[in-house]
TORDOTOR-446940 format. One record per residue (C-alpha): x, y, z; residue number from 1. Coordinates in Angstrom, 3 decimals, padded with zeros to 6 digits. Layout:
REM TORDOTOR-446940
<r><u>X</u><v>Y</v><w>Z</w><vexgu>NUM</vexgu></r>
...
//
This chain:
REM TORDOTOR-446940
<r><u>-005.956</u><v>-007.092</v><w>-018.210</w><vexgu>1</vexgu></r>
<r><u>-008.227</u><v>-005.312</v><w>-016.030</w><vexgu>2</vexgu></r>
<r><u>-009.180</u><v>-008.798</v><w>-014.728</w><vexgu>3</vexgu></r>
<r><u>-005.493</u><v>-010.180</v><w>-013.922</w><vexgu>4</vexgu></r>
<r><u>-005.261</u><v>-006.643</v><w>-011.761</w><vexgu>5</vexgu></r>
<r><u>-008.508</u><v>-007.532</v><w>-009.774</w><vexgu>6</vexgu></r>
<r><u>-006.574</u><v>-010.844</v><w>-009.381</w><vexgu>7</vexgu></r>
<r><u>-003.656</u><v>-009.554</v><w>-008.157</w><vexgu>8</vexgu></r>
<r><u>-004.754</u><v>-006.644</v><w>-005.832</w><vexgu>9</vexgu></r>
<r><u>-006.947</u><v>-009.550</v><w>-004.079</w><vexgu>10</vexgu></r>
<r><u>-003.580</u><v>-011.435</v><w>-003.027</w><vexgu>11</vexgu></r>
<r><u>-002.004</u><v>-008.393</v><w>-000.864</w><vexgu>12</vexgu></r>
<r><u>-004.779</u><v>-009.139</v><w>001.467</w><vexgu>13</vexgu></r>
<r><u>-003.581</u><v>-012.652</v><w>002.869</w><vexgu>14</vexgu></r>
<r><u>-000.331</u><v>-010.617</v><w>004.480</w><vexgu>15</vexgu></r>
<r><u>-000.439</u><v>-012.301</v><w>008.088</w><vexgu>16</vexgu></r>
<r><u>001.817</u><v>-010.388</v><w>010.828</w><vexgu>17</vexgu></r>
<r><u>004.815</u><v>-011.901</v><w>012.146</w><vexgu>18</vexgu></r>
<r><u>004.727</u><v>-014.863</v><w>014.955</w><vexgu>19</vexgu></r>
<r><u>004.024</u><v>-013.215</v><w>018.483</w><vexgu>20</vexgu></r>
<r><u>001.209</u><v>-012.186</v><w>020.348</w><vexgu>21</vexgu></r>
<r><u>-000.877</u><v>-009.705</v><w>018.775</w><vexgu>22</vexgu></r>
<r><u>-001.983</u><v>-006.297</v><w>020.329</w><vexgu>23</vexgu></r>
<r><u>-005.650</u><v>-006.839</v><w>022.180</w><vexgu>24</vexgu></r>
<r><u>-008.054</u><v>-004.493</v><w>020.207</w><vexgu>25</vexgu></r>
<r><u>-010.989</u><v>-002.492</v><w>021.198</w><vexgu>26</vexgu></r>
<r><u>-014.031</u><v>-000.526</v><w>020.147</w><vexgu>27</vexgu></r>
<r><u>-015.109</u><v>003.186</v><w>020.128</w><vexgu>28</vexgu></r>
<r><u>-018.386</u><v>004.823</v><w>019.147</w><vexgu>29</vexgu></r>
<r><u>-016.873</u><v>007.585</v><w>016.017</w><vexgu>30</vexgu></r>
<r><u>-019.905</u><v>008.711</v><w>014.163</w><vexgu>31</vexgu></r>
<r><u>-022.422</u><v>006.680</v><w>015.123</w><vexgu>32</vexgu></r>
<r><u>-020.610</u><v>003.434</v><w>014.131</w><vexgu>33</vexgu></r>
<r><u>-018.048</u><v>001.038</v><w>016.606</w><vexgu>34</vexgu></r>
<r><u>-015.161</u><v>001.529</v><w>015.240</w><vexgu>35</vexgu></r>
<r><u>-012.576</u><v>-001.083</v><w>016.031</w><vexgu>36</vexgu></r>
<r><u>-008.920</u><v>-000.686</v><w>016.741</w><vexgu>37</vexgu></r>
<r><u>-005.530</u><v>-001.989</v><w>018.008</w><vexgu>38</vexgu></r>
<r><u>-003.207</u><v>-000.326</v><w>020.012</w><vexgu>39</vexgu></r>
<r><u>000.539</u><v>-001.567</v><w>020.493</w><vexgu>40</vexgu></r>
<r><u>004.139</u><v>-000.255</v><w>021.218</w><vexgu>41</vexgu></r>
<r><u>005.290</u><v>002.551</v><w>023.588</w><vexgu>42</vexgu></r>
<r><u>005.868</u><v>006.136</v><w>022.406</w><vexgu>43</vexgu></r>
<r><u>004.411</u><v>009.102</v><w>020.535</w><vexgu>44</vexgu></r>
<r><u>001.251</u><v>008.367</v><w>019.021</w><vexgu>45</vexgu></r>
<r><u>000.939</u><v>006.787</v><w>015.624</w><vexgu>46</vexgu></r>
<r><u>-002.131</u><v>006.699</v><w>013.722</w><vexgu>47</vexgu></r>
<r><u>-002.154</u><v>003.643</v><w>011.146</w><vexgu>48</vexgu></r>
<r><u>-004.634</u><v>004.114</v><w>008.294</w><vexgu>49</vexgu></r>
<r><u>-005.372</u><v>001.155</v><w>005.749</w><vexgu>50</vexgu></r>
<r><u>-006.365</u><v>000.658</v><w>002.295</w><vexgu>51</vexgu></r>
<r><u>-009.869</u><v>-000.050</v><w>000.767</w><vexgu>52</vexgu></r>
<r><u>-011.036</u><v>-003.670</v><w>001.187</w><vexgu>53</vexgu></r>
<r><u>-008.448</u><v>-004.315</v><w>003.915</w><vexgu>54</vexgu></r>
<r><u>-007.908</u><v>-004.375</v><w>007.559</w><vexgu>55</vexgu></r>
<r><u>-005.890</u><v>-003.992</v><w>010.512</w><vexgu>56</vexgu></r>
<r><u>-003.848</u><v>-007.312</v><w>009.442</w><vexgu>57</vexgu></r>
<r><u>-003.539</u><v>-007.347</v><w>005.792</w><vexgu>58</vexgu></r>
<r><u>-001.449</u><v>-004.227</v><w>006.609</w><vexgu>59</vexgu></r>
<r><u>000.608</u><v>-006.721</v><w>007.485</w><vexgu>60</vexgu></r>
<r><u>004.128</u><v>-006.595</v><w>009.257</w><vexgu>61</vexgu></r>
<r><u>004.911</u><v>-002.636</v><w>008.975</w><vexgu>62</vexgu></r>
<r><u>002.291</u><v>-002.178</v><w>012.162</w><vexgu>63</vexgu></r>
<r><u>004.477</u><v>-004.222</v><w>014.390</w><vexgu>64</vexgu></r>
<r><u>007.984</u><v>-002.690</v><w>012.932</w><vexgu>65</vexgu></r>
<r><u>006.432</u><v>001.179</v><w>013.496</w><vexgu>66</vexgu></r>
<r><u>004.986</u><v>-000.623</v><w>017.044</w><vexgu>67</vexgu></r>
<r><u>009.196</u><v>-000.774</v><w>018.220</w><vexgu>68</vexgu></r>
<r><u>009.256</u><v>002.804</v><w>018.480</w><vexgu>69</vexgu></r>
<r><u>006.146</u><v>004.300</v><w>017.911</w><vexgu>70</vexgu></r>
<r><u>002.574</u><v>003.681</v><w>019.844</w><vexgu>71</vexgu></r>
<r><u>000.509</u><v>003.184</v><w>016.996</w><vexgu>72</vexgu></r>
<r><u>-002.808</u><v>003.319</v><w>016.818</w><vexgu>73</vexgu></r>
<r><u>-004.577</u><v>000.846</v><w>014.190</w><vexgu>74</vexgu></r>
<r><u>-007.787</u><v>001.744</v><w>012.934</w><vexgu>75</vexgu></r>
<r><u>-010.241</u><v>-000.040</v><w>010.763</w><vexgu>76</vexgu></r>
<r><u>-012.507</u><v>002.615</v><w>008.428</w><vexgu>77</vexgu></r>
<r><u>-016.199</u><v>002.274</v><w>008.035</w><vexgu>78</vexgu></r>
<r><u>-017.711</u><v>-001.278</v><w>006.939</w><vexgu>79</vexgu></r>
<r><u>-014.016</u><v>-002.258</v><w>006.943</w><vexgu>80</vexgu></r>
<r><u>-012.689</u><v>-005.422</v><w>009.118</w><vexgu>81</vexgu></r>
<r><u>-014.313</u><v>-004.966</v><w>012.710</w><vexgu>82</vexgu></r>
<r><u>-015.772</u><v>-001.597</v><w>012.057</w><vexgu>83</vexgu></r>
<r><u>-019.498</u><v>-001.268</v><w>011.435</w><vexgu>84</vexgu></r>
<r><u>-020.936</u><v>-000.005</v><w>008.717</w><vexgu>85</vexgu></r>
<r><u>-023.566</u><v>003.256</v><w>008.877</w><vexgu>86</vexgu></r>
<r><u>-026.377</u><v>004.756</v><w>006.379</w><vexgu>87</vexgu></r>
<r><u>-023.637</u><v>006.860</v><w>005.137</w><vexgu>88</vexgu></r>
<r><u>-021.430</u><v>007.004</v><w>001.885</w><vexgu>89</vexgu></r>
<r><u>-017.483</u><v>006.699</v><w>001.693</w><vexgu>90</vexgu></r>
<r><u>-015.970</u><v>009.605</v><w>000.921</w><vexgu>91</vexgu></r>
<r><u>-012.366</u><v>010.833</v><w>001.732</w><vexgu>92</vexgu></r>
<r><u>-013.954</u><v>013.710</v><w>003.797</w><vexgu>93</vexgu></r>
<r><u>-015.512</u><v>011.297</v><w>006.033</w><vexgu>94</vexgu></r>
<r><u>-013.256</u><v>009.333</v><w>006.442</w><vexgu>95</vexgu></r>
<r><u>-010.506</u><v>012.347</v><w>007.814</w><vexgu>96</vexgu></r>
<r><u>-013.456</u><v>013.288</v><w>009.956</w><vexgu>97</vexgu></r>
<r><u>-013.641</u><v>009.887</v><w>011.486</w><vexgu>98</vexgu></r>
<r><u>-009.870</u><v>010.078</v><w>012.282</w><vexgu>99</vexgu></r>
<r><u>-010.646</u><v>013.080</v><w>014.411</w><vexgu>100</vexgu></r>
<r><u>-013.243</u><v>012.138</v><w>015.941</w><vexgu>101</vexgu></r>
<r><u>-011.591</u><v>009.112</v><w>016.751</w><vexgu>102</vexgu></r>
<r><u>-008.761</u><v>011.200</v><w>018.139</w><vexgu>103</vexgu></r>
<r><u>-010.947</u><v>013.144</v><w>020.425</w><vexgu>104</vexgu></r>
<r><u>-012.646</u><v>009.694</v><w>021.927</w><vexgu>105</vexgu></r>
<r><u>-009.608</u><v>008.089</v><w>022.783</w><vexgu>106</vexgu></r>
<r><u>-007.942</u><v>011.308</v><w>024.074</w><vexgu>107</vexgu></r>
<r><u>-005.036</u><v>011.769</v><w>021.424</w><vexgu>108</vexgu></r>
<r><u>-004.535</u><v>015.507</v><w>020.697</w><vexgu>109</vexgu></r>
<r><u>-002.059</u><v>015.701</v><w>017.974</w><vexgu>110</vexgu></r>
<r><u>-000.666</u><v>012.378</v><w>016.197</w><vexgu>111</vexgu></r>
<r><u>001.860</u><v>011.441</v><w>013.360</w><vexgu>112</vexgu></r>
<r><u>-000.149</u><v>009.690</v><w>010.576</w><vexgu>113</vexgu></r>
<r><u>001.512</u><v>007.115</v><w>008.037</w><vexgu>114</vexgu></r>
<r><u>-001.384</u><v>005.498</v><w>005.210</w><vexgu>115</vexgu></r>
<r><u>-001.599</u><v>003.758</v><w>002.423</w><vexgu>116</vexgu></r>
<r><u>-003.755</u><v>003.904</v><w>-000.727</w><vexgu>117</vexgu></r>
<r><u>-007.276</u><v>004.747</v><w>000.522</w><vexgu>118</vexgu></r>
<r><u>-005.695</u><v>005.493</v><w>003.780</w><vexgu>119</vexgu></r>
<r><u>-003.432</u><v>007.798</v><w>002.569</w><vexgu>120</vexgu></r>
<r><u>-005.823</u><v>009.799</v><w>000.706</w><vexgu>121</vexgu></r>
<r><u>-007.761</u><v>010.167</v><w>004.087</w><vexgu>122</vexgu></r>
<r><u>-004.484</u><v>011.040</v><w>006.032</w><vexgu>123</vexgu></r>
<r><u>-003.887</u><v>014.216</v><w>003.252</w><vexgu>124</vexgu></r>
<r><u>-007.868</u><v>015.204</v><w>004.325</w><vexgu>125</vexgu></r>
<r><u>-007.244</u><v>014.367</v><w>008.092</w><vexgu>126</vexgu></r>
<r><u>-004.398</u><v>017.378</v><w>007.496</w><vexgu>127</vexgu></r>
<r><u>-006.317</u><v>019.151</v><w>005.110</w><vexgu>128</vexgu></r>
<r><u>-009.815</u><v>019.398</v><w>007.559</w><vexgu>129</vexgu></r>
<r><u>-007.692</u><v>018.956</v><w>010.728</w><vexgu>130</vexgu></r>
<r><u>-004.086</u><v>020.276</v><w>010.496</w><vexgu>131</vexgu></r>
<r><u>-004.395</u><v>021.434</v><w>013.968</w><vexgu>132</vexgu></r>
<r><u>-004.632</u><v>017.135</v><w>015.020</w><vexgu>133</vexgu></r>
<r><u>-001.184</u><v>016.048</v><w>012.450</w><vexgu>134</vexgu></r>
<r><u>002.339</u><v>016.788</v><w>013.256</w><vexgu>135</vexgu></r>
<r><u>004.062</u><v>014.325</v><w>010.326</w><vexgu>136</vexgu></r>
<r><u>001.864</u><v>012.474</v><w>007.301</w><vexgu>137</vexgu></r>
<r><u>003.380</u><v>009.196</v><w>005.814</w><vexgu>138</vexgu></r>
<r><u>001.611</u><v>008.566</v><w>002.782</w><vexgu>139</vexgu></r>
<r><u>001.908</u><v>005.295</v><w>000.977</w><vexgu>140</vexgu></r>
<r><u>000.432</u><v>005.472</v><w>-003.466</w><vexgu>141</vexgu></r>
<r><u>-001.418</u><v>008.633</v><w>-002.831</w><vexgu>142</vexgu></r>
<r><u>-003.011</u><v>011.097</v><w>-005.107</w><vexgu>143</vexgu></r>
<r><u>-004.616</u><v>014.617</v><w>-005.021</w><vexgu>144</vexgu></r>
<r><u>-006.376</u><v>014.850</v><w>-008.243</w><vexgu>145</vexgu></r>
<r><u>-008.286</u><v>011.919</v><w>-010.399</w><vexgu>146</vexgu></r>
<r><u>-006.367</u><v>013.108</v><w>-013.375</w><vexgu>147</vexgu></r>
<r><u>-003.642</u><v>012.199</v><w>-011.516</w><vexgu>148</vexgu></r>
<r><u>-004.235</u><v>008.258</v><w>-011.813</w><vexgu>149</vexgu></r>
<r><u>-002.605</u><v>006.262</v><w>-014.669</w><vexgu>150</vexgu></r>
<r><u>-004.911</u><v>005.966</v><w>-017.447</w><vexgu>151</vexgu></r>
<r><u>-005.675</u><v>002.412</v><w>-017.491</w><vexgu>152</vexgu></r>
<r><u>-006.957</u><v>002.973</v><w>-013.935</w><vexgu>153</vexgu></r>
<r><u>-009.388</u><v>006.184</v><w>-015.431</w><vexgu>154</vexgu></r>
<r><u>-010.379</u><v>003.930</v><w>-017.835</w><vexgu>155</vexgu></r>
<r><u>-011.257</u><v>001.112</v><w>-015.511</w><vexgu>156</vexgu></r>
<r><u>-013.288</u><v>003.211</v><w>-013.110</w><vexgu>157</vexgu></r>
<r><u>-016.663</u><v>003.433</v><w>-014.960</w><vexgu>158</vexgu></r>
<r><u>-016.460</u><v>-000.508</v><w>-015.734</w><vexgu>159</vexgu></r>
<r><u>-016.434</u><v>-001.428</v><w>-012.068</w><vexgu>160</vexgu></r>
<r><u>-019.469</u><v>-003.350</v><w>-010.972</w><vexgu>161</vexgu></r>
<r><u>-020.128</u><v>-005.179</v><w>-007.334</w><vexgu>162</vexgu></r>
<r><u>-020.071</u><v>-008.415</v><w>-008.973</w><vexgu>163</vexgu></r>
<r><u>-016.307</u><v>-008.384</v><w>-010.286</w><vexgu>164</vexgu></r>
<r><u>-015.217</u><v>-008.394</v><w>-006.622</w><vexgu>165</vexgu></r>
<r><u>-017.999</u><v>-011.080</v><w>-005.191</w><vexgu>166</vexgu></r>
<r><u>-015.162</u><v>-013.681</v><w>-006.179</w><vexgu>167</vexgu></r>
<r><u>-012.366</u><v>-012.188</v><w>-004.970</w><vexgu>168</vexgu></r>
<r><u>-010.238</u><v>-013.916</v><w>-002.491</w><vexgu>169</vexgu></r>
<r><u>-010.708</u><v>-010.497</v><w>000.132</w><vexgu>170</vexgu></r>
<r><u>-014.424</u><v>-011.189</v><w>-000.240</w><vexgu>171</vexgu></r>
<r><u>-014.863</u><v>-014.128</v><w>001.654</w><vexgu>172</vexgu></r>
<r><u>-012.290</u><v>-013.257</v><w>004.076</w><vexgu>173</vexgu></r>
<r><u>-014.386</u><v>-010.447</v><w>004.902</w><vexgu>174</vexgu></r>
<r><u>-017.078</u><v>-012.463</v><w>006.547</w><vexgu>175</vexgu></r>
<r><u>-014.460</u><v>-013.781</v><w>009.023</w><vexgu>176</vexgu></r>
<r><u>-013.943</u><v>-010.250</v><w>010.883</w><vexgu>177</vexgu></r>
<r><u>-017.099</u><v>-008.403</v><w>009.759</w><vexgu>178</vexgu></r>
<r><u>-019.319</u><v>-006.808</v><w>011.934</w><vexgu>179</vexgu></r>
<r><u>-021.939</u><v>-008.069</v><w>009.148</w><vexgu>180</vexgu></r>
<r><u>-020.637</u><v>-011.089</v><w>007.602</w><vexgu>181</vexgu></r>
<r><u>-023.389</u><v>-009.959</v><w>004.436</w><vexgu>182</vexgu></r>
<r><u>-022.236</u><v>-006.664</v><w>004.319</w><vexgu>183</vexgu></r>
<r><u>-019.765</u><v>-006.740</v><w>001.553</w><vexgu>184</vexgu></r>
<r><u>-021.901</u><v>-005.989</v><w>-001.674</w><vexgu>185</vexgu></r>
<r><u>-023.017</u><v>-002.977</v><w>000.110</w><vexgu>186</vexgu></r>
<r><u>-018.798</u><v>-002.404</v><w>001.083</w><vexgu>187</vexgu></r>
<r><u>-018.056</u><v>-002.710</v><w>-002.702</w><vexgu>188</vexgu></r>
<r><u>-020.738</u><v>-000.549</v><w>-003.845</w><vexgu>189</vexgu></r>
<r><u>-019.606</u><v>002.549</v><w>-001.942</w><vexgu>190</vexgu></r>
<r><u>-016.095</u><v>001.920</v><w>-002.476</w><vexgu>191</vexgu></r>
<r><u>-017.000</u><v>001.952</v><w>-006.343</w><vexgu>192</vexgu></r>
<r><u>-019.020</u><v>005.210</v><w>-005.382</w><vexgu>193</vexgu></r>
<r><u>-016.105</u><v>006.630</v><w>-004.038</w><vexgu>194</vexgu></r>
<r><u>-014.272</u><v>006.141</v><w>-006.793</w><vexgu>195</vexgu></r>
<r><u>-016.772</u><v>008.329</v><w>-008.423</w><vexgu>196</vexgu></r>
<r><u>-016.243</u><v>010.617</v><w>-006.158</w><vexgu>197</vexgu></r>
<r><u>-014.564</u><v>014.717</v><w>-007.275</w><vexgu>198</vexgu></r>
<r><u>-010.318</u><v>014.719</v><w>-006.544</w><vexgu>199</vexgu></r>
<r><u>-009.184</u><v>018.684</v><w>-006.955</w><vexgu>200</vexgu></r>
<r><u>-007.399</u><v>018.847</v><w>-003.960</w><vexgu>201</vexgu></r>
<r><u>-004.219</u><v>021.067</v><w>-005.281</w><vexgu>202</vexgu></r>
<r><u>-005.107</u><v>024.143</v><w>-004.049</w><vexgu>203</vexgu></r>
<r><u>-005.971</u><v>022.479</v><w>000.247</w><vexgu>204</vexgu></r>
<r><u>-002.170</u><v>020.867</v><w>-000.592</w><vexgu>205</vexgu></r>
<r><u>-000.372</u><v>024.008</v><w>-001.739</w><vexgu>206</vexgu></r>
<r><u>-001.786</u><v>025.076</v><w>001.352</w><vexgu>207</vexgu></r>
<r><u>-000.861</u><v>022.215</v><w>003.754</w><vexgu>208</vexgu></r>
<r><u>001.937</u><v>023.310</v><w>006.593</w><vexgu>209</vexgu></r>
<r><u>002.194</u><v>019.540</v><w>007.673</w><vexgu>210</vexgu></r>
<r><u>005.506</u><v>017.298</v><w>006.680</w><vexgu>211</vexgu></r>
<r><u>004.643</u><v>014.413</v><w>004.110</w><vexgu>212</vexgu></r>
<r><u>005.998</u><v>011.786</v><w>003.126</w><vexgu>213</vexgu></r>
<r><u>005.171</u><v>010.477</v><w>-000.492</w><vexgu>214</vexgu></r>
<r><u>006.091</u><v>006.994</v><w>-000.799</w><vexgu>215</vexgu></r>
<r><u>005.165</u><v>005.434</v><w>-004.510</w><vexgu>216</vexgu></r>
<r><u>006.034</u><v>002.675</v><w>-006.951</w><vexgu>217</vexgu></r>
<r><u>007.321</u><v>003.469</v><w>-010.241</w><vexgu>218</vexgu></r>
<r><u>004.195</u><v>001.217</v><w>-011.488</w><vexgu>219</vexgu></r>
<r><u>001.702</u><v>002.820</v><w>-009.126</w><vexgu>220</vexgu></r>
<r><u>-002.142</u><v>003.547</v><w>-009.612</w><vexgu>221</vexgu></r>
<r><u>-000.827</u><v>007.490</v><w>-009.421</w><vexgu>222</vexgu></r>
<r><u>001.603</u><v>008.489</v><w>-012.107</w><vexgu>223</vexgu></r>
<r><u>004.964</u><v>009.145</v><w>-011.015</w><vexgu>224</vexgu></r>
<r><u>004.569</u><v>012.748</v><w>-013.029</w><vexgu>225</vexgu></r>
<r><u>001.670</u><v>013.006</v><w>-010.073</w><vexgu>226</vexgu></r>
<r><u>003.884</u><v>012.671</v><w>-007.003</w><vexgu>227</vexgu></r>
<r><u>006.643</u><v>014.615</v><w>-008.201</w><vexgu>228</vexgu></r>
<r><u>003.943</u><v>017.372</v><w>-009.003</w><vexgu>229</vexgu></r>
<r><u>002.552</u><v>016.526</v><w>-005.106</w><vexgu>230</vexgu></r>
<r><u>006.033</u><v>016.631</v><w>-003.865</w><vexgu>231</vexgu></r>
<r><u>006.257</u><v>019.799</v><w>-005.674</w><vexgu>232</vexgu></r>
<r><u>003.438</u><v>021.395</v><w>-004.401</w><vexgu>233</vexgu></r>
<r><u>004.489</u><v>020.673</v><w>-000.952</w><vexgu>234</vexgu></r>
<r><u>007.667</u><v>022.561</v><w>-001.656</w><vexgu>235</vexgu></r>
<r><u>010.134</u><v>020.091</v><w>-002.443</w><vexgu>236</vexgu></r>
<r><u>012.207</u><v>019.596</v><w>-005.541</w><vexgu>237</vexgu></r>
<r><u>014.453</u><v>022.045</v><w>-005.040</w><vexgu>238</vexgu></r>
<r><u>018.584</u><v>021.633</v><w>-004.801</w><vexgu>239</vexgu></r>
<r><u>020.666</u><v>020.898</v><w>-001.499</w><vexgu>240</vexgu></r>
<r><u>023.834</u><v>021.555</v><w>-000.708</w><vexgu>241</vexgu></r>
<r><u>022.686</u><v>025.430</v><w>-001.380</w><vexgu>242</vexgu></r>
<r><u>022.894</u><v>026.657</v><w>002.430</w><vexgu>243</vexgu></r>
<r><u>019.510</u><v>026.142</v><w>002.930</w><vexgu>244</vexgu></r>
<r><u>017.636</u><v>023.286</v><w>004.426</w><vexgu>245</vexgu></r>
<r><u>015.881</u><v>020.915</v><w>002.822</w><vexgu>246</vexgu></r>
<r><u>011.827</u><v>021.090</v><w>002.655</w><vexgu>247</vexgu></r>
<r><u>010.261</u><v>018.944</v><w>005.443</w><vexgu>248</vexgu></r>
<r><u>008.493</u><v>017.080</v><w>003.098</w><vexgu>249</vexgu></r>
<r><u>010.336</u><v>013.907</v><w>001.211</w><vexgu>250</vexgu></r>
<r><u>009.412</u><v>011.832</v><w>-002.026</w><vexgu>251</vexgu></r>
<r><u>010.253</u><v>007.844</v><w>-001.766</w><vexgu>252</vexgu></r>
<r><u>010.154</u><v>005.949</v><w>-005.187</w><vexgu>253</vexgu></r>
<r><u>009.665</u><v>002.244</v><w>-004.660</w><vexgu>254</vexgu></r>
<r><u>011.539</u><v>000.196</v><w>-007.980</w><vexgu>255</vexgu></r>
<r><u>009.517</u><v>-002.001</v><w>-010.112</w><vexgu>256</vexgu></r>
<r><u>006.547</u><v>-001.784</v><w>-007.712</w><vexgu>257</vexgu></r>
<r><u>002.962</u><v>-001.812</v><w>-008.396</w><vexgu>258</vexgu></r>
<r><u>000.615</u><v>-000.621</v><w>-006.090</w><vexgu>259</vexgu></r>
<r><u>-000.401</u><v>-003.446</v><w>-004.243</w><vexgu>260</vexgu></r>
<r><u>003.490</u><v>-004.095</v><w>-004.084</w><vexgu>261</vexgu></r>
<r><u>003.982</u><v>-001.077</v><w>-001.817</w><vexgu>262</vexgu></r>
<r><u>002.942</u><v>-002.272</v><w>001.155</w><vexgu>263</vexgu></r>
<r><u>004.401</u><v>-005.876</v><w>000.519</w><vexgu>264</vexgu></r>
<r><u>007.481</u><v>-004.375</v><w>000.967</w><vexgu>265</vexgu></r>
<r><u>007.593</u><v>-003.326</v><w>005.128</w><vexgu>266</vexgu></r>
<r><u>011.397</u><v>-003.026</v><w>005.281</w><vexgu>267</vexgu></r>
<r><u>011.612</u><v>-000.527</v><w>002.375</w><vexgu>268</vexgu></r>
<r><u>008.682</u><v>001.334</v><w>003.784</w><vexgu>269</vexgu></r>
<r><u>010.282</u><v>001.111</v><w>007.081</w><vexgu>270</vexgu></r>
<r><u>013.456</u><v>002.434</v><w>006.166</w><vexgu>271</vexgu></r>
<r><u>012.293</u><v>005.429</v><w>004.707</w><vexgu>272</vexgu></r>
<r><u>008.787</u><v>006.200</v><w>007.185</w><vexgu>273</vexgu></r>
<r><u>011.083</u><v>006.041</v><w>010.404</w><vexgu>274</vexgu></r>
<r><u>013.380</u><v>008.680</v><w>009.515</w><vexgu>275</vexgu></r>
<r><u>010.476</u><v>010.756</v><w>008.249</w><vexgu>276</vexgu></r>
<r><u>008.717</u><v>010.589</v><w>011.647</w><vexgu>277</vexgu></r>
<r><u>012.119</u><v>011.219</v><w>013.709</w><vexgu>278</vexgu></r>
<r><u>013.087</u><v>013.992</v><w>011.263</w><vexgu>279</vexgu></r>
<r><u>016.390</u><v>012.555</v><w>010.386</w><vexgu>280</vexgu></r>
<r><u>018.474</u><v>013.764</v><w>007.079</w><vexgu>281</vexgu></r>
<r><u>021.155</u><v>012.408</v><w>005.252</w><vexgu>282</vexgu></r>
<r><u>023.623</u><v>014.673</v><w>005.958</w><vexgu>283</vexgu></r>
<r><u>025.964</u><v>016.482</v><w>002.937</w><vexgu>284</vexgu></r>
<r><u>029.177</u><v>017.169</v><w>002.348</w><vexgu>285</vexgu></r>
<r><u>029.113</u><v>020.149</v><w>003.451</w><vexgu>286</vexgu></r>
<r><u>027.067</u><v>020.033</v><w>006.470</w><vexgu>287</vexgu></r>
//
């Protein structure tokens, strides 16, 4: 089973953008590495934040559908796509400090942030460790706590070895944008590390001022007991149509949707990310 999941994460990964010219990336020193990115569209700034083993266009098509309105900033994380790798490990804490330092180097004060998976777990810590840099977090199968993953997942995590992903179809399409084509054993160790890594974040989210949107599949990695308890935290959950308004943060369930299904689906995500960012609400019947 575990195998066929490998299998099927590895296919997200081909997503190719839509015909039309592509945004011209570029490079910035962020911790020591050259971190590459892409910039595209006109209007506030938009920070775009992958998942683990991908890159700038296995995000696929939601980058150029946020680029209409938004100017979005792609980034690609450490040992990831164009990015270099460092002597350093992978951990969600780095990775929220890379976003700000990456802010500060290309001269973006405050940003709206969507993610997903890996990069939505960094966009929580870029709010948690930065809150002063996010005005609105989209995050896309996100979690808070590692007992908050379904338990076949908790079960797979201490079988995970580099080899099971040397065959995967992501592995040789690494070596077409890597900085070092070799570097992917050494990539798959420290995203197995990070895996490893302690999730008790409830107490930084209770905390959190900053807007976020949960977007998750009803077969996610994170339980959907999880993100209502995230959503919950956040201060949603409660009834409308009471007189008062509605908590700024919002819960999005995706139906019959796995987790590498999420982000296969860029008109879904679409429809419910844009509103988020422009702070639009349905309005009631007695608004």
């Amino acid at each position: 089973m575990f195998r066929k999941t490998l299998i099927a994460a590895a296919l997200f990964v081909t997503a190719s953008l839509p015909a039309g010219a592509e945004p011209t990336g570029e490079r910035v020193e962020v911790n020591g590495m050259q971190m590459y990115y892409e910039v595209s569209g006109e209007g506030d700034p938009l920070i775009v934040l992958h998942g683990a083993y991908m890159n700038i266009p296995s995000m696929g098509p939601i980058i150029p559908m946020l680029a209409k309105s938004h100017k979005v900033y792609a980034l690609e994380f450490q040992g990831h796509g164009r990015t270099t790798d460092i002597d350093r490990p992978i951990t969600y804490p780095n990775l929220a400090d890379d976003v700000a330092q990456f802010m500060d180097a290309v001269g973006i004060g405050k940003a709206d942030l969507f993610g997903y998976s890996m990069g939505a777990a960094a966009g929580l810590q870029v709010a948690i460790r930065h809150p002063d840099k996010v005005n609105r977090l989209a995050a896309a199968s996100v979690a808070y706590d590692f007992e908050g993953w379904q338990p076949a997942f908790k079960e797979f995590v201490p079988q995970m070895t580099v080899e099971m992903f040397l065959d995967m179809p992501f592995a040789e399409e690494y070596r077409e944008l890597a900085a070092d084509p070799e570097g992917f054993p050494a990539l798959v160790e420290k995203l197995i590390a990070l895996e490893h890594e302690p999730m008790a974040w409830e107490a930084d989210v209770r905390a959190l001022q900053t807007p976020v949107l949960i977007v998750t599949g009803d077969a996610d990695v994170a339980t959907l007991e999880h993100s209502v308890a995230l959503f919950r935290l956040l201060g949603g959950g409660v009834m409308g149509d009471m007189g008062e308004p509605l908590p700024e943060s919002r819960l999005a369930v995706l139906p019959a949707t796995s987790h590498t299904a999420v982000i296969n689906q860029p008109a879904q995500l679409h429809a419910f990310v844009e509103p988020f960012l422009k702070e639009e609400t349905p309005k009631g019947m007695f608004e």
